[in-house]
Residue, then its C-alpha position, 0 to 999 in steps of 0.5 A: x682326293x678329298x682336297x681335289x674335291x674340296x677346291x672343285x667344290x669351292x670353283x662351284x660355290x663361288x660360280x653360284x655366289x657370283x651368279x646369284x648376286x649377278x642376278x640381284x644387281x646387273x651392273x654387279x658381273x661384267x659381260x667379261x667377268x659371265x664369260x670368265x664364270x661361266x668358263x670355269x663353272x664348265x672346267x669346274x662341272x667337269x672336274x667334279x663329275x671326273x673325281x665323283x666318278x672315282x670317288x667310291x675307290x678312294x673314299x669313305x662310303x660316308x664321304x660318298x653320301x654326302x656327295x651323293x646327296x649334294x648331287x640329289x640337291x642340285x638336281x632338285x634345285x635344278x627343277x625350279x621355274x624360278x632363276x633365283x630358286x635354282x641359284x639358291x638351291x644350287x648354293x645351298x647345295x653346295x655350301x653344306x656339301x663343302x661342310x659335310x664333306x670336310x668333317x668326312x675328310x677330318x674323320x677319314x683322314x683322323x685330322x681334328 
């Protein structure tokens, strides 16, 4: 479950990443390189709401808050006029997640 979560997390920080450099530098991101992003954030957005759905049965409740808390995060950045608030927020959000949730996974797991 955790490594499931930790990849799905990784598609989404890499959307956001990509998006937000697209927005700075339009030449950066192909009309063809937004679809293939924008395709994968769609498999990957669903992928995460599937595993969050199972999340309290296979993991920790301190591994839940954290993705609880990511969830809470987005959903602010998400409130923003501003295109590029949004994207940083979102990378934000999901960059500290990743690192929350793989110290969760190391002391549930007891991996050091």
């Amino acid at each position: 479950m955790y490594s499931s979560l930790l990849e799905t997390l990784h598609h989404l920080k890499n959307y956001a990443a990509e998006h937000y450099e697209g927005q700075i530098n339009s030449d950066y991101i192909t009309d063809e390189k937004r679809e293939e992003l924008t395709k994968d954030w769609k498999k990957f957005s669903r992928e995460f709401a599937k595993l969050l759905d199972l999340a309290s049965f296979h993991l920790s409740s301190e591994a839940v808050a954290v993705l609880d808390e990511y969830e809470k995060k987005k959903a602010e950045a998400r409130k923003s006029d501003d295109i590029f608030d949004w994207i940083d927020g979102d990378l934000a959000a999901v960059s500290e997640c990743l690192e929350e949730l793989k110290k969760a996974a190391k002391r549930d797991l007891k991996v050091k």
